[in-house]
C-alpha positions as CSV (number, residue, x, y, z in Angstrom):
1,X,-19.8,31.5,-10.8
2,X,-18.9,31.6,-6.8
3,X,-20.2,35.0,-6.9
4,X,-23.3,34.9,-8.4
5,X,-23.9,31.5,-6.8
6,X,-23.2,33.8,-3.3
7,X,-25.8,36.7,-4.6
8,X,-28.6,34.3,-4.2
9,X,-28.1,32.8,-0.8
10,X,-30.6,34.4,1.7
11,X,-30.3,32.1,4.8
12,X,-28.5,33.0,7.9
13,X,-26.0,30.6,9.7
14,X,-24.8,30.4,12.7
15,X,-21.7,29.6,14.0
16,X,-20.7,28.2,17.6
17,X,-17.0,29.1,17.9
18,X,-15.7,27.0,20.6
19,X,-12.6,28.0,23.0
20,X,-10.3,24.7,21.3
21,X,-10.4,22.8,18.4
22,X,-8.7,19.7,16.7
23,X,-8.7,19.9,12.5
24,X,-6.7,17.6,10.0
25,X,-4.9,18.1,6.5
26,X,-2.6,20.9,6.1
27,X,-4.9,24.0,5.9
28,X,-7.8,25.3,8.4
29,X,-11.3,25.5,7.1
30,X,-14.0,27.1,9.3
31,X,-16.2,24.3,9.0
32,X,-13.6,21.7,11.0
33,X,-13.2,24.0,14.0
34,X,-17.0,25.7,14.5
35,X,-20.2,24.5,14.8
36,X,-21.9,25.7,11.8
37,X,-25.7,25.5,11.1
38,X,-28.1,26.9,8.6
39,X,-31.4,25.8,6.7
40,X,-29.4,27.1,3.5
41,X,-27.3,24.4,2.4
42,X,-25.5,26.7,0.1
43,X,-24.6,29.1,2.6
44,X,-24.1,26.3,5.1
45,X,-20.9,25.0,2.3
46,X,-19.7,28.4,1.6
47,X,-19.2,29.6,4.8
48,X,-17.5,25.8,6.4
49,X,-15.4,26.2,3.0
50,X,-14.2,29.3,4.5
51,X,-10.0,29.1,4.5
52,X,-8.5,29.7,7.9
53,X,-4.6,29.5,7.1
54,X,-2.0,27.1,7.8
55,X,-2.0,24.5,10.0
56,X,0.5,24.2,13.0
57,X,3.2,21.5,12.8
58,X,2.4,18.8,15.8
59,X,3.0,19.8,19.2
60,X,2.2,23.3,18.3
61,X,-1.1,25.3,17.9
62,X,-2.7,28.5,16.4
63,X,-5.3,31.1,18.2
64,X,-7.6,32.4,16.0
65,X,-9.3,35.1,17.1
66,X,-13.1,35.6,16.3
67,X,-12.5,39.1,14.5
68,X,-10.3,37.4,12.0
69,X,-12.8,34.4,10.7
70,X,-15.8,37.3,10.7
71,X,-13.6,39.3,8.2
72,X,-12.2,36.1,6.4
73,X,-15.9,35.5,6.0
74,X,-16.9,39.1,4.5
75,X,-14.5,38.1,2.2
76,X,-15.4,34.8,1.0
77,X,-19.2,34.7,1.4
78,X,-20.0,38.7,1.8
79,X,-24.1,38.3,1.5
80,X,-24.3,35.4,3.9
81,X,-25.9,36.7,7.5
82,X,-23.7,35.2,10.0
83,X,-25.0,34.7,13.5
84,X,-21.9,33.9,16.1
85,X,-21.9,32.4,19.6
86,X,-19.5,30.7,21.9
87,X,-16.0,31.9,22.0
88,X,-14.0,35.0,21.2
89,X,-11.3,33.1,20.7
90,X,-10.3,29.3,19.3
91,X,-6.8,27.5,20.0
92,X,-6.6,25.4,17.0
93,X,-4.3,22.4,16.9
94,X,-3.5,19.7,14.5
95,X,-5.0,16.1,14.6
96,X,-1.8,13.8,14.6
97,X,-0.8,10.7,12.3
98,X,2.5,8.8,13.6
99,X,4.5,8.2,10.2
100,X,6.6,4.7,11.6
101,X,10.6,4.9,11.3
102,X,10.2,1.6,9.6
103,X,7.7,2.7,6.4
104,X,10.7,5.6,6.1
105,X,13.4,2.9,5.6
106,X,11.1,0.3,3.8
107,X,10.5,3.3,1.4
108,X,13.9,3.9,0.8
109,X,16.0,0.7,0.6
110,X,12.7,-0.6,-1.9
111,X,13.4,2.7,-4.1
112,X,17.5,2.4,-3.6
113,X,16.7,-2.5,-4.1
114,X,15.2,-1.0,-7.5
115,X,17.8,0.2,-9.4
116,X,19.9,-3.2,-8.8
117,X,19.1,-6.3,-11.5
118,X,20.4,-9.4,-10.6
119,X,23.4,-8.7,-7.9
120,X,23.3,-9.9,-4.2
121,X,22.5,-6.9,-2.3
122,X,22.5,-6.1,1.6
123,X,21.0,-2.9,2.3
124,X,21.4,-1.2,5.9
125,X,20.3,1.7,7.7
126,X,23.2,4.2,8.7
127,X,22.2,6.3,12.0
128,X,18.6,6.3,13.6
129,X,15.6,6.3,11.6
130,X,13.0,8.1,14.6
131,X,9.3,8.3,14.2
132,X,8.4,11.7,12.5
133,X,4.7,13.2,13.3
134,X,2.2,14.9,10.6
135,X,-0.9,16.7,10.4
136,X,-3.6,13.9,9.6
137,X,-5.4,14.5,6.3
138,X,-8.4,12.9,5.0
139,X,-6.2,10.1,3.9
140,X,-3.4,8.3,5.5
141,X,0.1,10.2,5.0
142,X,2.1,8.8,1.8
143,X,5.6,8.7,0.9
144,X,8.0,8.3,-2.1
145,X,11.5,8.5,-2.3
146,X,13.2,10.8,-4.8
147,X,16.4,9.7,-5.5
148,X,19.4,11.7,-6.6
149,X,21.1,9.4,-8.4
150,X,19.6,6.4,-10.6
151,X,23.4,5.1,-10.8
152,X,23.6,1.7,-8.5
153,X,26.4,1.6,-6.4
154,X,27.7,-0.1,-3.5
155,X,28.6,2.1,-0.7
156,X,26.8,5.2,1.3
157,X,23.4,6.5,0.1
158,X,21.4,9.5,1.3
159,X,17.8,9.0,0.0
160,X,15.2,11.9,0.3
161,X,11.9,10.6,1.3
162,X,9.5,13.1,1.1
163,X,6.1,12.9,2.9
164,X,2.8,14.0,0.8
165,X,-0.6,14.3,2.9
166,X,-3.6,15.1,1.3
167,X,-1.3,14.9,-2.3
168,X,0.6,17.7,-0.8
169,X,4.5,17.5,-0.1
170,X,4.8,17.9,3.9
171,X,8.3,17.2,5.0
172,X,11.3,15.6,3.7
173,X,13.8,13.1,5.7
174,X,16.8,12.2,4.3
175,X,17.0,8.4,5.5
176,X,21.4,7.1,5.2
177,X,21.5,3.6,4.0
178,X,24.5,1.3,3.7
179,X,24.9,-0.9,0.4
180,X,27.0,-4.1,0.2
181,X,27.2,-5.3,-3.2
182,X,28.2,-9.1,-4.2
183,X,29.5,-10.1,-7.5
184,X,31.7,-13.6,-8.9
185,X,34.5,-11.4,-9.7
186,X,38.1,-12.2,-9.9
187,X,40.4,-11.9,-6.8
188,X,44.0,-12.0,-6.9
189,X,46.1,-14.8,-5.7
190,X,49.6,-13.3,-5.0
191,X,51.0,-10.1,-4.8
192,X,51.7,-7.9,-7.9
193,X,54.3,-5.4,-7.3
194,X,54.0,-2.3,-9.5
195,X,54.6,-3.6,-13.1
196,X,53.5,-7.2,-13.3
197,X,52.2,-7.8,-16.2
198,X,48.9,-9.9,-15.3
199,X,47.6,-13.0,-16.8
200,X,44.4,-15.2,-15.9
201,X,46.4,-17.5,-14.3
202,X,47.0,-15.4,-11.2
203,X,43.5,-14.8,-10.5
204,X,40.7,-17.2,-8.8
205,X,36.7,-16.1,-8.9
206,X,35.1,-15.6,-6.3
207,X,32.0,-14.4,-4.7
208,X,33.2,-10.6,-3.1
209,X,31.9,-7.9,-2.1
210,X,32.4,-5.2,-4.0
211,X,34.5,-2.3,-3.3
212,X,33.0,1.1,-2.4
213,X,35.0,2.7,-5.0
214,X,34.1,4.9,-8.2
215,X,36.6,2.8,-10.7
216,X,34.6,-0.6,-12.0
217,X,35.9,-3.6,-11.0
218,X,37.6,-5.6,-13.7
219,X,36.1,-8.9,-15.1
220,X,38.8,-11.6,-15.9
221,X,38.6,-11.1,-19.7
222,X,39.4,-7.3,-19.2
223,X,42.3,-8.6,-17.3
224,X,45.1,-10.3,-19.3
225,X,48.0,-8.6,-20.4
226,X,47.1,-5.7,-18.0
227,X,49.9,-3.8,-16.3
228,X,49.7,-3.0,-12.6
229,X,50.3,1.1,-12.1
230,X,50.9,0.4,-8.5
231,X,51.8,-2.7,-6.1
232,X,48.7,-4.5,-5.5
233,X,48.3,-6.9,-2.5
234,X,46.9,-10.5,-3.2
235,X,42.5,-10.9,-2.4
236,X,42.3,-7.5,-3.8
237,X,39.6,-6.8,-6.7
238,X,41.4,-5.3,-9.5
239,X,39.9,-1.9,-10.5
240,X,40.5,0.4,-13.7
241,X,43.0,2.7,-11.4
242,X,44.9,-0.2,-10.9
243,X,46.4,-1.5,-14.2
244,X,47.0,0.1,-17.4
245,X,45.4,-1.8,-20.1
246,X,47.0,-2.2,-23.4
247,X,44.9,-1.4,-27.0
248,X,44.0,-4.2,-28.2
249,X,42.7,-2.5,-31.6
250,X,44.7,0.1,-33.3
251,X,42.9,2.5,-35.5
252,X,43.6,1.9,-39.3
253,X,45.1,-1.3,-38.2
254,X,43.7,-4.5,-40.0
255,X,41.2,-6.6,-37.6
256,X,38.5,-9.6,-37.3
257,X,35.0,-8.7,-37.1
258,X,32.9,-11.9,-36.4
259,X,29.4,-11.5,-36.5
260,X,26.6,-13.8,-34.4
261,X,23.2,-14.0,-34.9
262,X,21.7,-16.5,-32.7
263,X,23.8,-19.8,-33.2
264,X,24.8,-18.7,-36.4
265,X,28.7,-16.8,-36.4
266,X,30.7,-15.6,-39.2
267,X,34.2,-13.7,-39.2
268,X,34.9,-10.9,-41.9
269,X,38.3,-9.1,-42.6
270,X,37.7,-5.2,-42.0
271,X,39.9,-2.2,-40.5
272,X,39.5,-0.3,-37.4
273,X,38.3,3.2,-37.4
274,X,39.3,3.8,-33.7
275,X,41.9,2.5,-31.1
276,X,40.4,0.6,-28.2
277,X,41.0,-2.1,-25.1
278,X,38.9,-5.0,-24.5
279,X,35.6,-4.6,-23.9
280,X,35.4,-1.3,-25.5
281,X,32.9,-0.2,-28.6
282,X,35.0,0.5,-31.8
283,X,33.8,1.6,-35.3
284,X,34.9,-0.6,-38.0
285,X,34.8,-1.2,-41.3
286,X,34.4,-4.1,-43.5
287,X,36.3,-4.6,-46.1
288,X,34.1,-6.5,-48.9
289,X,31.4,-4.0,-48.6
290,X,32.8,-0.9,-47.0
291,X,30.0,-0.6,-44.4
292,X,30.9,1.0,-41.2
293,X,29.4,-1.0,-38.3
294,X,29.6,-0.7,-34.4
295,X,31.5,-3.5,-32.6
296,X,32.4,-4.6,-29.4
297,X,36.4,-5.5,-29.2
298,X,37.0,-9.2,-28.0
299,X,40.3,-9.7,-28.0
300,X,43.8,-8.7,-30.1
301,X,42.8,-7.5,-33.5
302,X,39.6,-8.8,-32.7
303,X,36.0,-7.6,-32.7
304,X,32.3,-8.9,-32.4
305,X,29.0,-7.8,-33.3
306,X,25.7,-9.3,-32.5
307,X,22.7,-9.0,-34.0
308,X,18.9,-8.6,-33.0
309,X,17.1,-11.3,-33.4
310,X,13.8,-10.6,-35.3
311,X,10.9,-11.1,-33.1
């Protein structure tokens, strides 16, 4: 359609090639850098539409020499009569647009705040954040942050924010942010040398923060009757590497299964289909009807499952 568009144009243009230029976006168009005139308004858009290359990363610049844009011309608009003046030459650089070290850690501690519900959560930037410099496009430079992992944690991150202008992807800056994470969670009162068996009694709650550490901290229900697997000094936050916890439910062994729905709780006799600890999912079955259900085990030989309300 370009083509036959091309076939009909007639008009000359002229073009006023000037020794320097300053263009925006990320690609060079003849019509940003010359000064292009014709009575054929078609020819006048085809040839300014004419695609110069790449543009330079600030602080740097191109030459383009005049040969070049007649022949990227030829190729582009072949039956327009170009007329040319002014320079052999043109030393093309870019326009700038100053992307602010603050908008790169606002972009990532919002994206890293996000996957966090209700916790207490500090977020810091690791290292220096410094101002980065892009080609300005028709539209001011935007960024999102693609994170690598959706998994909150407290600790080191490394977020990628990536820098789009004109919808395309620019650059990419990894920006370090440090994550303190604060939970009521239960805090040891004494020392436990390797082998205490703990009980709720030894623990107080507190507000902590939690550790950087890939094992899940333990809530005091998920506590009793643990066994510590190494000495563990008192204000520590007990972890899953430090206690072994006992099974609660054995599998084929007879247990409780108390259903709630709302306010409303009932306990059936029924047999476990799997071993588990506190806090883990088990399969069960119950024994009046022989339906197998999914429940969540509560305590010794005890299970619970609630239901959906209907909305």
């Amino acid at each position: 359609m370009l083509a036959l568009q091309l076939l009909l144009l007639t008009g000359g243009v002229s073009v006023e090639l000037p020794a320097e230029a300053e263009a925006t976006g990320t690609m060079i168009t003849l019509g940003e850098i010359a000064q292009i005139t014709s009575d054929d308004a078609k020819a006048l858009e085809a040839v300014s539409a004419v695609e110069l290359g790449y543009m330079p990363a600030p602080g740097y610049s191109r030459t383009l020499q005049r040969w070049k844009l007649e022949k990227a011309i030829s190729i582009t608009a072949p039956d327009v009569e170009v007329k040319w003046t002014g320079q052999t030459a043109c030393r093309v650089s870019p326009a700038v647009e100053m992307v602010n070290a603050t908008d790169l850690y606002e972009t990532a501690r919002v994206a890293v705040r996000g996957l966090f519900t209700s916790e207490e959560v500090n977020i810091k930037a690791t290292g220096t954040i410094g101002d980065i410099s892009v080609p300005r496009g028709a539209a001011p430079a935007v960024l999102r942050a693609g994170l690598v992992s959706h998994k909150p944690h407290p600790g080191a991150w490394s977020v990628p924010v990536r820098i789009f202008v004109d919808d395309e992807l620019y650059q990419t800056t990894w920006i370090g942010l440090d994550v303190e994470l604060y939970q009521e969670l239960p805090v040891l009162l004494k020392d436990a040398p390797k082998g205490t068996v703990l009980t709720p009694s030894m623990f107080i709650v507190r507000r902590v923060r939690v550790p950087e550490t890939t094992s899940q901290p333990l809530a005091l229900g998920l506590l009793a009757d643990a066994t510590a697997i190494r000495a563990i000094s008192a204000g520590h936050v007990v972890t899953e590497r430090d206690v072994e916890r006992p099974l609660a439910v054995n599998a084929g062994a007879p247990v409780w299964i108390e259903v709630v729905h709302g306010h409303i709780r009932a306990s059936v006799l029924g047999s476990a289909l799997g071993s588990g600890r506190i806090g883990d999912l088990v399969m069960v079955r119950i024994e009046a009807t022989g339906k197998e259900i999914q429940a969540t085990i509560t305590g010794r030989e005890q299970v619970t499952r609630e239901l959906k309300k209907a909305r």
